[in-house]
Jmol script that loads the backbone (N, CA, C; Angstrom):
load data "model"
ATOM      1  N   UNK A   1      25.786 -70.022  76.943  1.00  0.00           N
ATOM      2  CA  UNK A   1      26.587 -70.794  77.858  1.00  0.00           C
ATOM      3  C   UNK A   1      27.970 -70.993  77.238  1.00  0.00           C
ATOM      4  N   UNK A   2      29.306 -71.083  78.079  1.00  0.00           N
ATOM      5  CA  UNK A   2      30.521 -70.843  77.922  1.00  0.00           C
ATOM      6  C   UNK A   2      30.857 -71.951  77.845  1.00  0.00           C
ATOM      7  N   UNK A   3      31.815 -73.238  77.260  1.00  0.00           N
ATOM      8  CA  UNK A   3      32.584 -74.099  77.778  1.00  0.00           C
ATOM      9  C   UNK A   3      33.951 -73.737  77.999  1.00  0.00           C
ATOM     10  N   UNK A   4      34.452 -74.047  79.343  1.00  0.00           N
ATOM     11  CA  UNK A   4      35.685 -73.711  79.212  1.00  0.00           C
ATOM     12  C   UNK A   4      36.776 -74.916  79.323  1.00  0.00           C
ATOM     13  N   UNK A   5      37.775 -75.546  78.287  1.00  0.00           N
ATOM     14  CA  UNK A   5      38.511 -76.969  78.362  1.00  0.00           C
ATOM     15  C   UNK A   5      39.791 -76.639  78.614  1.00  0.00           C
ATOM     16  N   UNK A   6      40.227 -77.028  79.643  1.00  0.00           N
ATOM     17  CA  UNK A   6      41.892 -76.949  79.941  1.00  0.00           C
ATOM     18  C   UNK A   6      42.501 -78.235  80.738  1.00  0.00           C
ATOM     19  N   UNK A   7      43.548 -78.832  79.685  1.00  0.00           N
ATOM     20  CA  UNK A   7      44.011 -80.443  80.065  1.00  0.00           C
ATOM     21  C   UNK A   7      42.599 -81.063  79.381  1.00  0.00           C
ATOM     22  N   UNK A   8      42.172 -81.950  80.606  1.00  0.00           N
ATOM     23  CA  UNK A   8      40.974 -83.098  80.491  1.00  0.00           C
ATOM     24  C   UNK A   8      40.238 -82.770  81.218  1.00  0.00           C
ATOM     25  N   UNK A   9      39.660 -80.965  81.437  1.00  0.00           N
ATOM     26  CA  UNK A   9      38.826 -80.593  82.624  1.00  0.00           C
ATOM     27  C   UNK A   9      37.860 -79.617  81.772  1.00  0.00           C
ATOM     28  N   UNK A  10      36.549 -79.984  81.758  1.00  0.00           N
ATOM     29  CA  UNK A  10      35.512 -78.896  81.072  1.00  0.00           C
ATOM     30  C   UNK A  10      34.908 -78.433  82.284  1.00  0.00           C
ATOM     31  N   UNK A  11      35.101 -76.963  82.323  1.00  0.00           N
ATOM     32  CA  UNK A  11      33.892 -76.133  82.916  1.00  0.00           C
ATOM     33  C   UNK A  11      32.924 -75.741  82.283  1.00  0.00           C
ATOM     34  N   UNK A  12      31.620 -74.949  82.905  1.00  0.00           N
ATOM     35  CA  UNK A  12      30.847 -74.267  82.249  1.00  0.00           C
ATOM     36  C   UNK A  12      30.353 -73.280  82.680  1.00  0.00           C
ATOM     37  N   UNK A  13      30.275 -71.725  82.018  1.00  0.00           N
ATOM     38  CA  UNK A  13      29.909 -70.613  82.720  1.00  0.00           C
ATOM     39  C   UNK A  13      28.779 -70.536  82.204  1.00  0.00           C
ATOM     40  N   UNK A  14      28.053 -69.079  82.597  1.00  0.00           N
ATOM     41  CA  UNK A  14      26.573 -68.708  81.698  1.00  0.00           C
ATOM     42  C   UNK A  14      27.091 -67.153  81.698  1.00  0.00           C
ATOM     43  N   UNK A  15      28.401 -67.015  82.592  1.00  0.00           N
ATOM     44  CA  UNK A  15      28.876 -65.457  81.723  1.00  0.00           C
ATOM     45  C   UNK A  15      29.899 -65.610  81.299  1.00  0.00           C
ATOM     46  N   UNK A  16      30.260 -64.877  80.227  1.00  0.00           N
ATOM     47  CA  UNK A  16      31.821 -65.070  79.855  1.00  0.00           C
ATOM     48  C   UNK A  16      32.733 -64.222  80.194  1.00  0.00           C
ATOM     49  N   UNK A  17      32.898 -62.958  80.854  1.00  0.00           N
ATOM     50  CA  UNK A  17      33.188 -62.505  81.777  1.00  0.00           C
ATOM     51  C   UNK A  17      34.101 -63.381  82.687  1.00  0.00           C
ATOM     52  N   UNK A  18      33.673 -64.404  82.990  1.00  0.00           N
ATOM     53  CA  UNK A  18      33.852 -65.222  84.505  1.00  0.00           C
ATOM     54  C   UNK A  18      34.442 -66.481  83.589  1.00  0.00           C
ATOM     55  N   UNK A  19      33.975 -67.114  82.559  1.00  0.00           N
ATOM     56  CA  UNK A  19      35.083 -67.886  81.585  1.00  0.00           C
ATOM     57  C   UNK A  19      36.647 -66.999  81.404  1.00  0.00           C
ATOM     58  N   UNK A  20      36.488 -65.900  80.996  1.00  0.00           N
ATOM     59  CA  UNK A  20      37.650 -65.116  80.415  1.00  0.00           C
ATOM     60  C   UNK A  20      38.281 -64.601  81.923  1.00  0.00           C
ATOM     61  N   UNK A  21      38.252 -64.450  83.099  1.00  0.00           N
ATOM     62  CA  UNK A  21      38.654 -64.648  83.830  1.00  0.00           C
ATOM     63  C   UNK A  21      39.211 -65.929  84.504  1.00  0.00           C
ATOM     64  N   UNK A  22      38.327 -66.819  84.377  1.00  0.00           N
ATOM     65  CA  UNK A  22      39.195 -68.244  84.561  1.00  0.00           C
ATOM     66  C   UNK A  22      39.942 -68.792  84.042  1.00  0.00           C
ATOM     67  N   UNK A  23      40.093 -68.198  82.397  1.00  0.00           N
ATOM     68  CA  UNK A  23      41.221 -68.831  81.358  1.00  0.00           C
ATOM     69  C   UNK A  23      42.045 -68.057  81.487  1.00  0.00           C
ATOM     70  N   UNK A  24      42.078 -66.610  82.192  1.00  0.00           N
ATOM     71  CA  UNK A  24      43.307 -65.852  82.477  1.00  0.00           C
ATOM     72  C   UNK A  24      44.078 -66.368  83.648  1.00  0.00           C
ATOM     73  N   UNK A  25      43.370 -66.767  84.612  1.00  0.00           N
ATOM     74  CA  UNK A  25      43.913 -67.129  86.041  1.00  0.00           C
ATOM     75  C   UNK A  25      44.472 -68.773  85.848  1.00  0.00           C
ATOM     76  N   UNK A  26      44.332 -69.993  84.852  1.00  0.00           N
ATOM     77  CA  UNK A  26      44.472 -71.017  85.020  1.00  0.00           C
ATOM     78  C   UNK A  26      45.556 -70.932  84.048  1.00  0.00           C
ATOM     79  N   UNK A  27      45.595 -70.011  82.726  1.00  0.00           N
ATOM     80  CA  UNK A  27      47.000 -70.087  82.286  1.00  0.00           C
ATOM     81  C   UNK A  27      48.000 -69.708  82.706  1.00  0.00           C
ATOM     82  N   UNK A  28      47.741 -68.232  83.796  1.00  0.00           N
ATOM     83  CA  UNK A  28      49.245 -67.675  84.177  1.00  0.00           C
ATOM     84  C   UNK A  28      49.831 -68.481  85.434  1.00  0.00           C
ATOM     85  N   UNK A  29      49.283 -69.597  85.404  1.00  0.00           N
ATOM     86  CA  UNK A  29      49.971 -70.230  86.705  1.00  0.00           C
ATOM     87  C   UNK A  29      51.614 -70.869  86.268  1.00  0.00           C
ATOM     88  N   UNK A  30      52.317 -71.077  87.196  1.00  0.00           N
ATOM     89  CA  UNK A  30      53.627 -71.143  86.846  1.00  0.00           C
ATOM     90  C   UNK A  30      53.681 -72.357  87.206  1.00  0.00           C
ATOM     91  N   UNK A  31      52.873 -73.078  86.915  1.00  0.00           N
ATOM     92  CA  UNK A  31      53.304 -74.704  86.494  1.00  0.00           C
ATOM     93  C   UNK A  31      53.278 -75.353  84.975  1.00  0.00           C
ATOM     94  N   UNK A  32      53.851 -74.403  84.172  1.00  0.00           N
ATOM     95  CA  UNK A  32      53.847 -74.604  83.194  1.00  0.00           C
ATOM     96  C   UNK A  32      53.111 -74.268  82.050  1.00  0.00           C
ATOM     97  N   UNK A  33      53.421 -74.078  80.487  1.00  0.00           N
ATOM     98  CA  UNK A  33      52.763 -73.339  79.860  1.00  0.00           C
ATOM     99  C   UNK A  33      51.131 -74.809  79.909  1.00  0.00           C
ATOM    100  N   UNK A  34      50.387 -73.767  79.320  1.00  0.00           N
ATOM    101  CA  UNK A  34      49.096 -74.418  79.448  1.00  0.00           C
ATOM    102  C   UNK A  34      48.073 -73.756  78.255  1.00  0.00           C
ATOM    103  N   UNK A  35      47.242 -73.934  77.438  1.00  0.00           N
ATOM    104  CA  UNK A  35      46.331 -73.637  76.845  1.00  0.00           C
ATOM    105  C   UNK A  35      44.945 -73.844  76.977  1.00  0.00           C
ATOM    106  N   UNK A  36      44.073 -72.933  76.969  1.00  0.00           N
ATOM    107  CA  UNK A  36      42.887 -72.980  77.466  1.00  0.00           C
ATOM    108  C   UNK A  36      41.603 -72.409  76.165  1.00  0.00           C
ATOM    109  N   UNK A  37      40.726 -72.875  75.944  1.00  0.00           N
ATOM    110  CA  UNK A  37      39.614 -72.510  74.656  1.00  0.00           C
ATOM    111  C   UNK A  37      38.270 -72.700  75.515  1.00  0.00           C
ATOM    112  N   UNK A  38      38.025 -70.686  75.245  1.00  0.00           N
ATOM    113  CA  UNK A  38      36.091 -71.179  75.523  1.00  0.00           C
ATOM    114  C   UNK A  38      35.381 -71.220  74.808  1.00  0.00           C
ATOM    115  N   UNK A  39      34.590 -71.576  74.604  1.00  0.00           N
ATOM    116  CA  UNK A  39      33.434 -71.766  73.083  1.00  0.00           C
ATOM    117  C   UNK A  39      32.837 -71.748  73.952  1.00  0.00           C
ATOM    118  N   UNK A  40      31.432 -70.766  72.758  1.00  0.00           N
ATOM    119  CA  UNK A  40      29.775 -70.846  73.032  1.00  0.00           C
ATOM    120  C   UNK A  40      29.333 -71.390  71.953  1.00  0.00           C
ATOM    121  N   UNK A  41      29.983 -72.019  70.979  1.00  0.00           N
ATOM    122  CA  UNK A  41      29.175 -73.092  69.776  1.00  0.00           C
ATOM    123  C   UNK A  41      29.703 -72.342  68.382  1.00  0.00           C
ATOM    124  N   UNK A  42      29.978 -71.144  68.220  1.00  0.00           N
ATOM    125  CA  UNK A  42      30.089 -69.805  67.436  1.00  0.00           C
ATOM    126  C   UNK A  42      31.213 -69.031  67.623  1.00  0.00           C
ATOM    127  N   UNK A  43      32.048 -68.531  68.292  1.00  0.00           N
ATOM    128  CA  UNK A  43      33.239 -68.311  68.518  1.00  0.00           C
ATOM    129  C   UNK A  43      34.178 -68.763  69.288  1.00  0.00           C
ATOM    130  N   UNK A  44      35.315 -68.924  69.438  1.00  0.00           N
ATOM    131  CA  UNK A  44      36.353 -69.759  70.607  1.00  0.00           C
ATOM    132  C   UNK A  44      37.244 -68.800  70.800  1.00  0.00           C
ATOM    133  N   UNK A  45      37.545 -68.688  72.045  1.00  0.00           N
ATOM    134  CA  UNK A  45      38.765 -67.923  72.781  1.00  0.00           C
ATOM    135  C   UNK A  45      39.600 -68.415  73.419  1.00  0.00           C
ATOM    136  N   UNK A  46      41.106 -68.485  72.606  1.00  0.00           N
ATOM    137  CA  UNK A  46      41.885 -69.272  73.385  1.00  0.00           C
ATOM    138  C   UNK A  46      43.557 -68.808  73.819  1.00  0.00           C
ATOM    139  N   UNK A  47      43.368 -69.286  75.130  1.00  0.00           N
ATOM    140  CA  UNK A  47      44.421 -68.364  75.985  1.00  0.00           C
ATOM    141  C   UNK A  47      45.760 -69.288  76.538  1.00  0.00           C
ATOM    142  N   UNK A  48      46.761 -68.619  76.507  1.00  0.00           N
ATOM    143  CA  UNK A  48      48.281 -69.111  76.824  1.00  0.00           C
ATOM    144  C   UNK A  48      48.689 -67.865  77.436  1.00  0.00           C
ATOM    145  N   UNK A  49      49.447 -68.177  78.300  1.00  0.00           N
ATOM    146  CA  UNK A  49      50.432 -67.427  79.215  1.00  0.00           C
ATOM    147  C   UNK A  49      49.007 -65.779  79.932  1.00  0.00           C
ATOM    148  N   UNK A  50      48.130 -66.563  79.994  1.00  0.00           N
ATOM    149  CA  UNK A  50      47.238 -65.404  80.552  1.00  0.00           C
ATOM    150  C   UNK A  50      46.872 -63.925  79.896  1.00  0.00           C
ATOM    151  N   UNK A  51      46.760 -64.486  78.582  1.00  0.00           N
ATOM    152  CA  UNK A  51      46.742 -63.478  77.230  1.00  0.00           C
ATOM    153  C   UNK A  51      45.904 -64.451  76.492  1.00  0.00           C
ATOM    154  N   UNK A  52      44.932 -63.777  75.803  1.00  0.00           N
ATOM    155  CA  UNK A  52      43.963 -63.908  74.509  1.00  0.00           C
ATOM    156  C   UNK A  52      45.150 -64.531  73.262  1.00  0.00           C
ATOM    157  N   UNK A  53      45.393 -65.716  73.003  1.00  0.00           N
ATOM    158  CA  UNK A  53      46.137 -65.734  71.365  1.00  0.00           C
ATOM    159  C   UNK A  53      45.358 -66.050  70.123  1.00  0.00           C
ATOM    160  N   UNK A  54      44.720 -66.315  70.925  1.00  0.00           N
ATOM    161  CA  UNK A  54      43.125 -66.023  69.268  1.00  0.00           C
ATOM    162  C   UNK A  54      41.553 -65.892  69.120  1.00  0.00           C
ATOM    163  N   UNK A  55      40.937 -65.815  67.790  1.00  0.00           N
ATOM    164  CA  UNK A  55      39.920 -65.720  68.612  1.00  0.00           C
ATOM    165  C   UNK A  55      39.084 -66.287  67.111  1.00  0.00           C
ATOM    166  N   UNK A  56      38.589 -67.108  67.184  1.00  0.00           N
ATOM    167  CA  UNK A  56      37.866 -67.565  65.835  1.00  0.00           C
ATOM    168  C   UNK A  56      36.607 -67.276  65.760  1.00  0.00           C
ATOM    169  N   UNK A  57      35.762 -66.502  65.140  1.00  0.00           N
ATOM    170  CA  UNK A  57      34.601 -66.540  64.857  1.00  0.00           C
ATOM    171  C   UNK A  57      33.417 -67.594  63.727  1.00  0.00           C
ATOM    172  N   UNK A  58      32.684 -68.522  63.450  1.00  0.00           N
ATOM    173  CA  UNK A  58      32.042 -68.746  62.588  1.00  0.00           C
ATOM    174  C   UNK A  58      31.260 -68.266  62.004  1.00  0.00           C
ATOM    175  N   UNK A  59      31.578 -67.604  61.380  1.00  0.00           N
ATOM    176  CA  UNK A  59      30.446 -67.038  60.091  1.00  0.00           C
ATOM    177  C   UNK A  59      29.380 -67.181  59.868  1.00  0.00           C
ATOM    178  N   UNK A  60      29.026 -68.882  59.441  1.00  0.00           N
ATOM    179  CA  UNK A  60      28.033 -68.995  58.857  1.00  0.00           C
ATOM    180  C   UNK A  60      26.768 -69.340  59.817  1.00  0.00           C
ATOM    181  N   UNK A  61      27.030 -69.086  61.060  1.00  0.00           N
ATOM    182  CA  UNK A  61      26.187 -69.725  62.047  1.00  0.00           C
ATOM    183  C   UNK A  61      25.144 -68.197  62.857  1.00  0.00           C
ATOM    184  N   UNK A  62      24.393 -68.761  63.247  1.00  0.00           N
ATOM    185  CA  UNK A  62      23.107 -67.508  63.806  1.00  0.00           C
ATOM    186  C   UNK A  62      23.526 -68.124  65.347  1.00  0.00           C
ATOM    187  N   UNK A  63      22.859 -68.349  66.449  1.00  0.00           N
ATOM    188  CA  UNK A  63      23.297 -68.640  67.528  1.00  0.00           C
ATOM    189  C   UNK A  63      22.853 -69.522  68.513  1.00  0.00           C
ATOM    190  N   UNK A  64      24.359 -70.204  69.170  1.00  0.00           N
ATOM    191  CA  UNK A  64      24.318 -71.187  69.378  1.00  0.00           C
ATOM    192  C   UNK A  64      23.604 -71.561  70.586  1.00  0.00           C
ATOM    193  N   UNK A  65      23.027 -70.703  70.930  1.00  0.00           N
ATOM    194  CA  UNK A  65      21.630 -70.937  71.845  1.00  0.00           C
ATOM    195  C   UNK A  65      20.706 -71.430  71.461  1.00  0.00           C
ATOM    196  N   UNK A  66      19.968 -71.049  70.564  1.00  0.00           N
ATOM    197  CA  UNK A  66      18.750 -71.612  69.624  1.00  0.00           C
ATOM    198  C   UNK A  66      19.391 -72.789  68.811  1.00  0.00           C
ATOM    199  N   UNK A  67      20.235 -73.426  68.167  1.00  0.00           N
ATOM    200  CA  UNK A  67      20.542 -74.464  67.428  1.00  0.00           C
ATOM    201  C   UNK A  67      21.188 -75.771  67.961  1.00  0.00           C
ATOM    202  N   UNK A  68      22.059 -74.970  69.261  1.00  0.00           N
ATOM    203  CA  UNK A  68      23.158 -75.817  69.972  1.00  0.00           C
ATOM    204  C   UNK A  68      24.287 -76.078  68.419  1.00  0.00           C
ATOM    205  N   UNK A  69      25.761 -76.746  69.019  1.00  0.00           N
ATOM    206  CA  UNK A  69      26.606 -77.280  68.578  1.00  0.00           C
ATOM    207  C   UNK A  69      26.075 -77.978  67.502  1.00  0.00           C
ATOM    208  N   UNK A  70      27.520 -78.183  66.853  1.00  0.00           N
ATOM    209  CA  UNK A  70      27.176 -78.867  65.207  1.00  0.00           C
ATOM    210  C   UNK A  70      27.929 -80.019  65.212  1.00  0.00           C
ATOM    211  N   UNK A  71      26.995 -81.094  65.218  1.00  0.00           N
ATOM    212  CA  UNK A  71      27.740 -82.634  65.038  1.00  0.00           C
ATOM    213  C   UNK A  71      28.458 -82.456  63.546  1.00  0.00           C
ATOM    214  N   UNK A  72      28.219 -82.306  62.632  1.00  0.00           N
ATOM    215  CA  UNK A  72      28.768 -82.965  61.426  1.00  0.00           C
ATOM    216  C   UNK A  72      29.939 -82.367  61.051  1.00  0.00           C
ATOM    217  N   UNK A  73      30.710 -82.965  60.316  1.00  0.00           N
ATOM    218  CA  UNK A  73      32.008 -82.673  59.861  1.00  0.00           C
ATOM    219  C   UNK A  73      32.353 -81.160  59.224  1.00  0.00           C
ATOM    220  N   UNK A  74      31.226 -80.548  58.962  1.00  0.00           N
ATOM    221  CA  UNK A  74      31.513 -79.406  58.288  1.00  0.00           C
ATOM    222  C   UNK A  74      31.855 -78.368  59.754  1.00  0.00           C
ATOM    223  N   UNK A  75      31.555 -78.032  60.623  1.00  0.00           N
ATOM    224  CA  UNK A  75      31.750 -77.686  61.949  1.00  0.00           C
ATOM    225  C   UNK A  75      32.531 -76.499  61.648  1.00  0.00           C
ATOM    226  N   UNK A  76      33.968 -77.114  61.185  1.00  0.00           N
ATOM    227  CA  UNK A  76      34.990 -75.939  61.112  1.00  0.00           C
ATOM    228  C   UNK A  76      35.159 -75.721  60.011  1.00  0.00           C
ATOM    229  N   UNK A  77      34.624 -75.597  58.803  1.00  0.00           N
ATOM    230  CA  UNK A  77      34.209 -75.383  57.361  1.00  0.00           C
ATOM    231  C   UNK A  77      34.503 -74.220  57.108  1.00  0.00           C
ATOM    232  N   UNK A  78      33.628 -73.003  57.977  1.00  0.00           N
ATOM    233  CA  UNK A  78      33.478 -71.757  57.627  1.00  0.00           C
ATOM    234  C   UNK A  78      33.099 -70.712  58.823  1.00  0.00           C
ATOM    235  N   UNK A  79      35.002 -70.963  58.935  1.00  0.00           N
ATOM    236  CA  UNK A  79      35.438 -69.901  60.332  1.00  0.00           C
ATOM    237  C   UNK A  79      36.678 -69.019  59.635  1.00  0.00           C
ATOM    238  N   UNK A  80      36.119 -67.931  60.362  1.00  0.00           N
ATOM    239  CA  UNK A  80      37.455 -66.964  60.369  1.00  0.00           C
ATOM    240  C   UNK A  80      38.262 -66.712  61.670  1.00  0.00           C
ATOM    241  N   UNK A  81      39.720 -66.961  61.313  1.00  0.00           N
ATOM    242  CA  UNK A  81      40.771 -66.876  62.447  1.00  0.00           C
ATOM    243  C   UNK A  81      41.786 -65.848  61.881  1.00  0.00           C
ATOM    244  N   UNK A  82      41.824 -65.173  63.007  1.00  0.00           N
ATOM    245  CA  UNK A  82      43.313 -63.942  63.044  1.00  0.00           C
ATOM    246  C   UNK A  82      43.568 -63.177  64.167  1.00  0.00           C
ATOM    247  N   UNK A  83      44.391 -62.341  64.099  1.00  0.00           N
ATOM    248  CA  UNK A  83      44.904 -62.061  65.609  1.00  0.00           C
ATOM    249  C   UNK A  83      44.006 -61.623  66.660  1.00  0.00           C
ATOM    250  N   UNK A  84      44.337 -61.935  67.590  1.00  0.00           N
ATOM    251  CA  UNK A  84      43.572 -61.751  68.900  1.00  0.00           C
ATOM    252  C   UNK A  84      43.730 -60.086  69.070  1.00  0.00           C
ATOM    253  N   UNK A  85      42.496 -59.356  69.741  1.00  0.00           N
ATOM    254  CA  UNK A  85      43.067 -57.695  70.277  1.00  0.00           C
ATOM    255  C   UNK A  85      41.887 -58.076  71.280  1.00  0.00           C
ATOM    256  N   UNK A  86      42.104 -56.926  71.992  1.00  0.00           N
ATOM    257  CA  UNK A  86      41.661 -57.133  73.894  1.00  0.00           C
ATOM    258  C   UNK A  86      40.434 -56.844  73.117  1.00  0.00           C
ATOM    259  N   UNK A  87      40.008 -56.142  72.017  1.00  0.00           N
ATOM    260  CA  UNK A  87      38.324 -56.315  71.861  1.00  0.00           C
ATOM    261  C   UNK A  87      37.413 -57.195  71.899  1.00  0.00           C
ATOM    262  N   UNK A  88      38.568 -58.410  71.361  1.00  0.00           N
ATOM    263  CA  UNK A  88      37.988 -60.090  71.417  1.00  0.00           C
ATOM    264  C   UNK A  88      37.166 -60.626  72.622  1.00  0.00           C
ATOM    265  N   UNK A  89      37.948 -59.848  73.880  1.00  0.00           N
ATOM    266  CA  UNK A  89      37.183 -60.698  74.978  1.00  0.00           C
ATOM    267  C   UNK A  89      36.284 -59.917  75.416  1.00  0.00           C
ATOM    268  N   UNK A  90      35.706 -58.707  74.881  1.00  0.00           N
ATOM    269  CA  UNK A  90      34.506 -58.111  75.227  1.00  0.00           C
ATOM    270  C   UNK A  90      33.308 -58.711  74.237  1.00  0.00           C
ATOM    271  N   UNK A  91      32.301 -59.006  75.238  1.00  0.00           N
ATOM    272  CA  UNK A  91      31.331 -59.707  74.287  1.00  0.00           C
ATOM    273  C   UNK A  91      30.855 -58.836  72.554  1.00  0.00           C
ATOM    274  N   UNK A  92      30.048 -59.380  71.768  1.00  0.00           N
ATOM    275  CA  UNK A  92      30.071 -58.870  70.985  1.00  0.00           C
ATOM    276  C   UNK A  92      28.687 -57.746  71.056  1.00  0.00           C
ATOM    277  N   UNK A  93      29.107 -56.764  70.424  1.00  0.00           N
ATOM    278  CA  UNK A  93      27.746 -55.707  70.437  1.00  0.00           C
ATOM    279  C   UNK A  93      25.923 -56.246  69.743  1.00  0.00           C
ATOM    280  N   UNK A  94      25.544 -55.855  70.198  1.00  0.00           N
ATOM    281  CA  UNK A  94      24.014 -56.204  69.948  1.00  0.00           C
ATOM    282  C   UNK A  94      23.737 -55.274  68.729  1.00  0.00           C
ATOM    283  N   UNK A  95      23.390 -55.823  67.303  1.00  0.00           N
ATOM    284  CA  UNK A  95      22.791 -55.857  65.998  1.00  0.00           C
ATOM    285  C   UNK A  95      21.866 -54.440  66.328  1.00  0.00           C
ATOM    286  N   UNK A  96      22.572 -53.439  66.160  1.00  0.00           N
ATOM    287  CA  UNK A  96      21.538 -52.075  65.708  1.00  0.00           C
ATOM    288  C   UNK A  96      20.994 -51.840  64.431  1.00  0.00           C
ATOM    289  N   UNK A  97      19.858 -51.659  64.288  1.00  0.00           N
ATOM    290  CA  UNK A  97      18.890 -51.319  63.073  1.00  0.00           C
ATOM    291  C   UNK A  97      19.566 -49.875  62.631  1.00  0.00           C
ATOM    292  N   UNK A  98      19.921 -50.650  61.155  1.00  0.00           N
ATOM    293  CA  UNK A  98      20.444 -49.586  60.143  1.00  0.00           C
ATOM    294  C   UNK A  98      19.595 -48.345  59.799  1.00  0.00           C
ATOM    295  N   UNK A  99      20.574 -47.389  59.645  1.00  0.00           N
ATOM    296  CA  UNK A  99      20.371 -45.649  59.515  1.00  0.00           C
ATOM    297  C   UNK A  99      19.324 -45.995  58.468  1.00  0.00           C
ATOM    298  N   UNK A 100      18.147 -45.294  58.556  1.00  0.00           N
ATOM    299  CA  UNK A 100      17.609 -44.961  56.849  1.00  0.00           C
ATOM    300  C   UNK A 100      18.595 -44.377  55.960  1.00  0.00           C
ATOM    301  N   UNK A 101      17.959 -44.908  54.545  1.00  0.00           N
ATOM    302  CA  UNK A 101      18.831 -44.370  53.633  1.00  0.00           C
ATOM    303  C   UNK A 101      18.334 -43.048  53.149  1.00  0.00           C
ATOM    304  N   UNK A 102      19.229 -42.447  52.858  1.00  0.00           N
ATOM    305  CA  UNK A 102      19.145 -40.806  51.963  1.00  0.00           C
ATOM    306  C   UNK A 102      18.560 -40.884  51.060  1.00  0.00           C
ATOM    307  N   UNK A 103      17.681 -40.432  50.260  1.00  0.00           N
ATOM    308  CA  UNK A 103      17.156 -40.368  48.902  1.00  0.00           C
ATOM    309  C   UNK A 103      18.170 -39.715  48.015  1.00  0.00           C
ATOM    310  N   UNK A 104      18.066 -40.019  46.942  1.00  0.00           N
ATOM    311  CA  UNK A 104      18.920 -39.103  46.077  1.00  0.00           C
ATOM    312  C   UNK A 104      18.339 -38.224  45.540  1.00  0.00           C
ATOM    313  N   UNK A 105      19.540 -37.617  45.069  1.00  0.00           N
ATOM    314  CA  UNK A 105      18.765 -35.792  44.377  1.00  0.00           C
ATOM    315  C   UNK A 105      18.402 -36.217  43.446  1.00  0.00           C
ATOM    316  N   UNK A 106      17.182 -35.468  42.851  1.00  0.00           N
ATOM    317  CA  UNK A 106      16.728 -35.626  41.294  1.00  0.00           C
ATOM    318  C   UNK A 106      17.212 -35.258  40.498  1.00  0.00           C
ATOM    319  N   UNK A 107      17.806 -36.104  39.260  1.00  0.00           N
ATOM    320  CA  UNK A 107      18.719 -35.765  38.426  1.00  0.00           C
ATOM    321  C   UNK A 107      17.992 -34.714  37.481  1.00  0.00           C
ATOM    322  N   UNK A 108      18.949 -33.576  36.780  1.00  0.00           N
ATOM    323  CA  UNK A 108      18.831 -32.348  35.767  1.00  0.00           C
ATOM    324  C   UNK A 108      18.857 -32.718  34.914  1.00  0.00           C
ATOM    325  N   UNK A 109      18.483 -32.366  33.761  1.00  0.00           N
ATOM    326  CA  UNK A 109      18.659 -32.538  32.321  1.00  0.00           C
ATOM    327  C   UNK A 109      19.632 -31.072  32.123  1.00  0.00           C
ATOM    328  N   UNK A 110      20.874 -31.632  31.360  1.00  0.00           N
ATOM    329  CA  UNK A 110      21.711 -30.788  30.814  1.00  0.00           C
ATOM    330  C   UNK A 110      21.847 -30.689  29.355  1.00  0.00           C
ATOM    331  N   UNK A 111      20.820 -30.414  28.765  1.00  0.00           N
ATOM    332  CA  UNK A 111      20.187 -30.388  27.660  1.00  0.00           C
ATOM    333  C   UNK A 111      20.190 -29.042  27.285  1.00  0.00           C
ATOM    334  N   UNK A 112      19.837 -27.891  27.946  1.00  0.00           N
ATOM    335  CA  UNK A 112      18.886 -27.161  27.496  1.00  0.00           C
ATOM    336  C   UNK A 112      20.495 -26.071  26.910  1.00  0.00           C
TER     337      UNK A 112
END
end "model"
wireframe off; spacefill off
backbone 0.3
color backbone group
């Protein structure tokens, strides 16, 4: 689930798709600049002038479906923030099970 806060007004989506469309359509309005942040508990997306300007991920967190939000002060402890790219607002890819590994060659004796 999405929250989306702009001014003193929380929405809530269950796609983000339809958040990231509403924070595009409520910032480019020409009544002034405006800022808009959606959080799902775990990353925030937040939009001005109908453009992505950042996009914070938390690290240390598994997801915020199963745990919900974090009361305590550590919250924003251990997030990473940096520039926004249009990849940001595509959800994130689903955890594929890693390649087997290669064996290595059996080492020679260079002895002889």
């Amino acid at each position: 689930m999405y929250e989306l806060t702009h001014q003193n007004e929380i929405q809530t989506f269950e796609d983000r798709s339809e958040a990231v469309q509403t924070a595009k359509e409520l910032t480019s309005a020409v009544d002034g600049r405006s800022m808009v942040n959606i959080t799902d508990g775990i990353e925030t997306l937040s939009y001005r002038d109908g453009k992505l300007v950042a996009y914070t991920y938390e690290t240390r967190r598994s997801d915020s479906r199963f745990d919900g939000p974090r009361d305590d002060d550590r919250s924003n402890a251990n997030q990473q923030t940096g520039a926004a790219s249009p990849k940001a607002e595509a959800a994130p890819p689903k955890a594929e099970a890693a390649p087997p590994k290669a064996e290595a060659p059996e080492a020679t004796s260079s002895d002889e």
